[in-house]
C-alpha positions in Angstrom: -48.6 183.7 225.5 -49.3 184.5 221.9 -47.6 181.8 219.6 -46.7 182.8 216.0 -47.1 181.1 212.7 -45.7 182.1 209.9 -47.1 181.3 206.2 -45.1 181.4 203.8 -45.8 179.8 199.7 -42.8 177.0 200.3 -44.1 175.9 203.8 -47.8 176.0 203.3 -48.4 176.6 199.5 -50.5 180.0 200.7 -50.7 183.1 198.1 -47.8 185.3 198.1 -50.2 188.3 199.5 -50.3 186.1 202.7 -47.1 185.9 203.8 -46.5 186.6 207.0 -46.7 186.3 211.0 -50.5 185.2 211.7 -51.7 184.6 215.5 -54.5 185.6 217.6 -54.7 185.2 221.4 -57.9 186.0 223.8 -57.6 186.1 227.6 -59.9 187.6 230.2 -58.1 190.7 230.6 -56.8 191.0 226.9 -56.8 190.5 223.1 -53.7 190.4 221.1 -54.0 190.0 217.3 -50.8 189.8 214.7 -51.5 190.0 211.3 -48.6 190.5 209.2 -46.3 192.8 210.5 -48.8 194.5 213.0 -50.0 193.9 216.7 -53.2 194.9 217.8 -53.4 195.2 221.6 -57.3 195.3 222.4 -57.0 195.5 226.5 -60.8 195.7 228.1 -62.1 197.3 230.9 -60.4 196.9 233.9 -57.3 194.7 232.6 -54.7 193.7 234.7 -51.0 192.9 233.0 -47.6 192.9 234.0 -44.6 192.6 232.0 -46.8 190.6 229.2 -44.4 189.4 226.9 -45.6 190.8 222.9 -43.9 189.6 219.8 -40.7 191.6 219.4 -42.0 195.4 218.9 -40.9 198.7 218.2 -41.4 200.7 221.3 -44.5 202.6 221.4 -48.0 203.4 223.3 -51.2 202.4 223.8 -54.7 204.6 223.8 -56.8 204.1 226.7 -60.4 205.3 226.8 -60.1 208.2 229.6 -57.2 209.9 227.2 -54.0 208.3 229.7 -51.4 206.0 227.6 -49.4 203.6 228.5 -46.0 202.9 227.2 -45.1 199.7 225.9 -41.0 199.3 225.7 -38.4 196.1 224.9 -42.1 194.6 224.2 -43.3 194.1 227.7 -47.0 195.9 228.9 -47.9 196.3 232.1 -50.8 198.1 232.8 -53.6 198.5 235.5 -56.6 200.0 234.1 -59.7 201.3 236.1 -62.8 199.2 235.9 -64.5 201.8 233.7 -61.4 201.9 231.5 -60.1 200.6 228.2 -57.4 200.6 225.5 -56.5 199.8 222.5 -53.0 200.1 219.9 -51.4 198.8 216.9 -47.9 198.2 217.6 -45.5 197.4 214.5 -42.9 194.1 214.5 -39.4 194.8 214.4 -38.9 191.9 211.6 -40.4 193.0 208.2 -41.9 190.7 206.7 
């Protein structure tokens, strides 16, 4: 599960160009990044999810590397890629930062 941290100037003393949601997790199947406002889904080959719980998105999709997508809604993705098959997206938070 990907835990968030958010930096802000009065809790940390950071720059005000860093505030923001910050948090990376890596699993065998998967690499989520947030940075800011965004979340990168990186799935590799083969991945296996279902219902994986995302930081609270806007609905959207995901690109796979054979041209298919797969949905992402109320933040949950589930997917069950081929071995020879990838995918990748940038999904956007629902709180602005």
């Amino acid at each position: 599960m990907l835990e968030l941290v958010r930096l802000s100037k009065e809790n940390e003393n950071y720059a005000e160009a860093l505030k923001g949601f910050y948090g990376n997790v890596g699993e065998k199947t998967c690499s989520i990044t947030v940075i800011k406002s965004l979340v990168f889904v990186n799935l590799f080959k083969g991945a296996t999810l279902n219902d994986y719980n995302l930081p609270e998105v806007y609905d959207g999709f995901i690109v796979c590397s054979d041209g298919s997508y797969i949905n992402v809604t109320n933040s949950k993705l589930s997917c069950n890629l081929n071995q020879d098959v990838s995918g990748f997206g940038i999904l956007k938070m629902k709180n602005n930062i």
